[in-house]
N, C-alpha and C positions, 0 to 999 in steps of 0.2 A: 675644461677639456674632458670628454668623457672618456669611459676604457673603452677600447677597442679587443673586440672579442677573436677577430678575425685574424687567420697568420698567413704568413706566405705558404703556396701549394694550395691554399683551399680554393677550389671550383667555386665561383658566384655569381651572382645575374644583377643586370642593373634593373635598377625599380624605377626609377628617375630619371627624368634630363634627355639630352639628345640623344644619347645610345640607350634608350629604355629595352628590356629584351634581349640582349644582348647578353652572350656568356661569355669567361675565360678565367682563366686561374690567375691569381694574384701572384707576381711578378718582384716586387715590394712595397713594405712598407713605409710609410712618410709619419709615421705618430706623432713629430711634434706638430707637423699640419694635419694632421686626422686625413690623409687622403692616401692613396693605396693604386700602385700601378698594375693594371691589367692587362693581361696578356689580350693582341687584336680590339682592344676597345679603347675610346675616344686617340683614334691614330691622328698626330699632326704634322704637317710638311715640317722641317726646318730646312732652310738655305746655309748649305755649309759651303764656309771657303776651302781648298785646296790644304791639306794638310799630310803628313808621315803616314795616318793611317789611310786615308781615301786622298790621292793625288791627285786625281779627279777635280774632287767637289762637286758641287750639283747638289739635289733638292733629294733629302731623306724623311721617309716618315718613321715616325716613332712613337711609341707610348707615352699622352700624358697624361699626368695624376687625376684622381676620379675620387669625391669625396667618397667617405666610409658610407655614410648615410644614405650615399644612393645602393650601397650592394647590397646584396641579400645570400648567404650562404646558400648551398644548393645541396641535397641530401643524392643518397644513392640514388633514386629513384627521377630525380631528375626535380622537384616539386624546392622551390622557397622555403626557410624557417628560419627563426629567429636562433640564438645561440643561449646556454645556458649552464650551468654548473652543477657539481654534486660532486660529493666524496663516495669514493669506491675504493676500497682494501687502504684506506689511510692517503687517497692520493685523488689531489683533485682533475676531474674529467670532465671535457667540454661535452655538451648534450645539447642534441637535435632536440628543442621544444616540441612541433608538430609531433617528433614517433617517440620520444624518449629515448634515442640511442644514444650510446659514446660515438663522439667523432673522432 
């Protein structure tokens, strides 16, 4: 299982798979499956029965999990990079590869 550099709130874009292109912000984490729910991307029906919350029932979409490896962080500017580290004043800081910024 590798680290996952990634946390909830960060903006990312898929690089892979059916939603390639596709942006949103990460929703949550799944780390023991390395997959990560995005906000508007890979949406699937579920057929719900009648229940307390929706009486109703009927057919809902919803977010489902989207490996790590398909996302790609996404910088202020809008452009793809990889994630990285470094110490600053005794405290470690995630870093934009492509510009060198802290994220």
């Amino acid at each position: 299982m590798s680290k996952i550099k990634l946390k909830s709130g960060d903006k990312v874009r898929v690089i892979a798979g059916d939603h390639m292109g596709t942006e949103g912000e990460i929703v949550s984490l799944l780390r023991d499956k390395n997959k990560a729910i995005v906000s508007g991307v890979n949406l699937v029906k579920r057929h719900t029965k009648p229940n307390a919350q929706n009486p109703q029932g009927g057919i809902v979409e919803k977010e489902a999990p989207i490996a790590i490896s398909n996302l790609s962080l996404l910088t202020a500017d809008g452009k793809t990079t990889r994630v990285g580290y470094r110490m600053e004043e005794g405290k470690k800081v995630r870093v934009a590869r492509k510009t060198n910024e802290a994220i």
